[in-house]
DOGU-147967 format. One line per 5 residues: their letters; for each residue z negated, y, x negated of C-alpha. Coordinates in steps of 0.25 Angstrom, whole numbers, plus 2048, in hexadecimal, padded with zeros to 3 digits. Layout:
% DOGU-147967
a	Z/Y/X  ...
This chain:
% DOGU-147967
xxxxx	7F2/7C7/817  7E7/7BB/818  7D8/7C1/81B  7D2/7BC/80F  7DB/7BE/806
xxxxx	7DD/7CA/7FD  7EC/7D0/7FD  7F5/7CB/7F2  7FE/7D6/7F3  7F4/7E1/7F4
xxxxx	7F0/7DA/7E4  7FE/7DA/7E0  803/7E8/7E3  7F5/7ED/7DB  7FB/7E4/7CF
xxxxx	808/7EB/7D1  801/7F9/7D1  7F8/7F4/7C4  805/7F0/7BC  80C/7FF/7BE
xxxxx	7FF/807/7BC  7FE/800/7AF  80C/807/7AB  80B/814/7A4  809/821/7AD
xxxxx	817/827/7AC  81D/81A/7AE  815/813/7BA  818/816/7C8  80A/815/7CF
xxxxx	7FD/814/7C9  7F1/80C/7CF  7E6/80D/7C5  7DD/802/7CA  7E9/7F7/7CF
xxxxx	7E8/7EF/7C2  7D8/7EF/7C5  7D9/7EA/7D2  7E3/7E1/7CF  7DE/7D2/7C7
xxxxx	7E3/7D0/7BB  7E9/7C3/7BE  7F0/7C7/7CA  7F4/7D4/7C3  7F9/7CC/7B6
xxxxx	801/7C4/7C0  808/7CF/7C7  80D/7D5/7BA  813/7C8/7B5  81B/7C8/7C3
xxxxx	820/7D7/7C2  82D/7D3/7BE  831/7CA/7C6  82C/7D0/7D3  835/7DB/7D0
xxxxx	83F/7D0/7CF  83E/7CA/7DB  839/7D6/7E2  842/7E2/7DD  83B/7EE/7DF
xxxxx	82F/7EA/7E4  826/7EE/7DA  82C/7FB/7D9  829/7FE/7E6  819/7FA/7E6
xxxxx	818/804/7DB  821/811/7E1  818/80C/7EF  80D/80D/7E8  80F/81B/7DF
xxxxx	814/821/7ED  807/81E/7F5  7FF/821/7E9  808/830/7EB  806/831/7F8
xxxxx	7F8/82E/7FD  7F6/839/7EE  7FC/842/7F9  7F4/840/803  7E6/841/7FA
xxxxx	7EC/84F/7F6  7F0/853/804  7E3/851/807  7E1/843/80E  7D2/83F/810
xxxxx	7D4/82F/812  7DD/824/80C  7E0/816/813  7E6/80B/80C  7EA/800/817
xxxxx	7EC/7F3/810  7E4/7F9/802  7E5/7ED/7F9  7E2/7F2/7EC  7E5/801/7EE
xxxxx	7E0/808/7E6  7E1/816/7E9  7D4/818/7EF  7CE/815/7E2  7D6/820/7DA
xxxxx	7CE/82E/7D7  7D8/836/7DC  7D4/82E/7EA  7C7/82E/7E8  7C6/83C/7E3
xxxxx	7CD/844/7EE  7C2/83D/7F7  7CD/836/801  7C7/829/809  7CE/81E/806
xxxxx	7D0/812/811  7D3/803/80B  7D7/7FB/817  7DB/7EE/812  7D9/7DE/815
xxxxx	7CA/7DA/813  7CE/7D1/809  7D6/7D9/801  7CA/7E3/802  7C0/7DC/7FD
xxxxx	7C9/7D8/7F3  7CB/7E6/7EE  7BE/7EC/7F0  7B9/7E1/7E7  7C3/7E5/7DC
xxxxx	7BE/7F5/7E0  7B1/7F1/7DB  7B4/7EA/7D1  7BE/7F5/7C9  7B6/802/7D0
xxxxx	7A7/7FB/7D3  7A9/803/7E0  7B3/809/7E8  7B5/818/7E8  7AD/821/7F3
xxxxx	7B9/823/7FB  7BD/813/7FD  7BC/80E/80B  7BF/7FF/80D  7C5/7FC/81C
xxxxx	7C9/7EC/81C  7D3/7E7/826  7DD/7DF/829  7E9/7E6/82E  7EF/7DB/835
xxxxx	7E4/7DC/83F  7D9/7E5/83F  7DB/7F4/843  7DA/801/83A  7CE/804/844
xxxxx	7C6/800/836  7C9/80B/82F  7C1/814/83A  7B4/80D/838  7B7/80D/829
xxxxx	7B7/81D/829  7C4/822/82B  7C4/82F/831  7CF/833/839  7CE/840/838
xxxxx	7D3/83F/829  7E1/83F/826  7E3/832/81D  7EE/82C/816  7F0/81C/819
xxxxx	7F8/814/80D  7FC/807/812  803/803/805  80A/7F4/805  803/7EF/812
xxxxx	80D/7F1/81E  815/7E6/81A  80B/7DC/81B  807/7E1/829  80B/7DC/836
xxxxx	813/7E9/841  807/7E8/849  7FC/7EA/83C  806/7F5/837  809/7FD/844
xxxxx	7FA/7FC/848  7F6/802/83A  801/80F/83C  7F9/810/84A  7EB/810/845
xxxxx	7ED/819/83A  7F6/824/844  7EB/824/84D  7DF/824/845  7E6/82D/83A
xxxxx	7E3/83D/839  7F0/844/83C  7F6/845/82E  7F2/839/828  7FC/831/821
xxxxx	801/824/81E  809/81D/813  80D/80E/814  818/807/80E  81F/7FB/815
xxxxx	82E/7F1/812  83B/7F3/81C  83A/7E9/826  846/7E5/822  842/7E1/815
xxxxx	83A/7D6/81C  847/7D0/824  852/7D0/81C  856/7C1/816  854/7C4/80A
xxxxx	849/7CB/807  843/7D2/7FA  83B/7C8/7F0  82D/7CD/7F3  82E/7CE/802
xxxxx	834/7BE/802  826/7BB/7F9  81E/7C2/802  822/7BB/80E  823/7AF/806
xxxxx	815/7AF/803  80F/7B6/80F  805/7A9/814  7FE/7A8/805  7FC/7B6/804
xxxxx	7FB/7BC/813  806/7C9/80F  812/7C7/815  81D/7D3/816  81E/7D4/825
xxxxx	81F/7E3/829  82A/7EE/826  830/7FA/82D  840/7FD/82C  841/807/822
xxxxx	849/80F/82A  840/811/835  833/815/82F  833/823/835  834/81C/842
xxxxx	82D/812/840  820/81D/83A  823/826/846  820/81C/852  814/819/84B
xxxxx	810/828/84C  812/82A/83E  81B/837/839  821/83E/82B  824/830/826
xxxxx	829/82F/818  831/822/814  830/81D/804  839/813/7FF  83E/80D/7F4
xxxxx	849/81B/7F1  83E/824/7F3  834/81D/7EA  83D/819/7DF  83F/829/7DE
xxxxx	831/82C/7DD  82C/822/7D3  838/81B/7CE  83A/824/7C2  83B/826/7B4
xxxxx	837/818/7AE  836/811/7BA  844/816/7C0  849/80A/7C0  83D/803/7C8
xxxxx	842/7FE/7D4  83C/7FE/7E3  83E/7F6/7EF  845/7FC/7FB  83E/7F3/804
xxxxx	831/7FA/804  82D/80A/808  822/812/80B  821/81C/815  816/827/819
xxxx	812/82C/825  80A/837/82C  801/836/836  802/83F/843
């Protein structure tokens, strides 16, 4: 991503989350009760025009963001009732769960480490929604690409308090050196017992000839909006992949696994793309 310039998909994905929150409650997947406030109106209008045919040209796509989304929503819940005391988002974008009572109210320390750009993009849309953000909010700008984790130290993260780090839609965009350096960071600065959930695309996804609609766009457009698709992990060698990097109890989501969890009743027909998955980690 370009220094000054805020991420498009961070605003996109918000939309995505703002169209299915407006659904009813037994009938939408995830819920983000501040997504369609974080999101312009125009940008928002625009996205629900193209819903359709991103789903045509990118099957299962949009399926997947929302599963991805309810599933760390689910699991970082988890974690607060397990008793976690800190909560890093990497690449926050507009996140908004460290806004939500349920975070704010158990008292848990929430980390936004994001570009400055896209930051000071966001808190501007905080105060404008909230007038301030919430007593728990710590804002760590940084540029994964280049600067080290060492910022969150001197921001206030205590590492003798097991956290959870959520690194939801970033990995992909990230080059192998940001991404192993950001696993070795958090395993060495980490309490034992921390967690971490991240969600990334089979490598093979990004070589095949024909590649999926979205990932063709994405590549296509890389130089006007500084997010390419660059990074995935074979899908069979996560666990392998996750214990080289000192990593252990993995658990790897995919497209079966989510379609069974949130794929029902009304939307049993939605469909999710098999490109994609998240896996969870436990710190040593």
């Amino acid at each position: 991503m370009k220094k000054t310039q805020t991420s498009t998909t961070a605003k996109g994905i918000a939309a995505i989350r703002a169209i299915e929150s407006e659904r009813p409650a037994d009938q939408r997947i995830c819920y983000d009760p501040l997504a369609r406030k974080f999101t312009a109106n125009g940008f928002y209008i625009t996205v629900k025009w193209f819903a359709r045919y991103g789903e045509r040209v990118a099957p299962g796509f949009q399926g997947y963001l929302l599963c991805r989304c309810r599933y760390f929503d689910d699991y970082i819940a988890k974690c607060v009732k397990d008793g976690f005391a800190q909560l890093i988002i990497l690449g926050a974008g507009l996140d908004s769960r460290g806004y939500r009572n349920e975070i704010v109210e158990a008292g848990v320390k929430t980390f936004e480490v994001d570009q400055p750009a896209t930051q000071s993009s966001k808190i501007k849309q905080v105060r404008k929604v909230l007038g301030s953000a919430p007593r728990n909010m710590v804002y760590v700008p940084i540029d994964f690409n280049e600067e080290s984790l060492d910022k969150l130290l001197t921001f206030g993260f205590d590492t003798s308090q097991k956290a959870v780090f959520v690194w939801e839609g970033v990995t992909h965009y990230l080059s192998v050196d940001a991404v192993d350096g950001t696993l070795a960071w958090i395993r060495k600065n980490a309490s034992p017992g921390s967690r971490i959930i991240f969600d990334y695309i089979d490598s093979k996804a990004l070589s095949v000839k024909q590649k999926r609609g979205e990932i063709k766009r994405m590549q296509r457009y890389q130089r006007f909006t500084g997010e390419g698709l660059v990074f995935g992990i074979v899908r069979d060698q996560i666990d392998d992949f996750m214990q080289k990097r000192g990593y252990c109890n993995t658990v790897n989501v995919g497209a079966t696994e989510l379609s069974k969890l949130y794929c029902i009743g009304v939307n049993e027909n939605l469909r999710v793309a098999d490109v994609y998955a998240i896996v969870h980690s436990d710190i040593k």
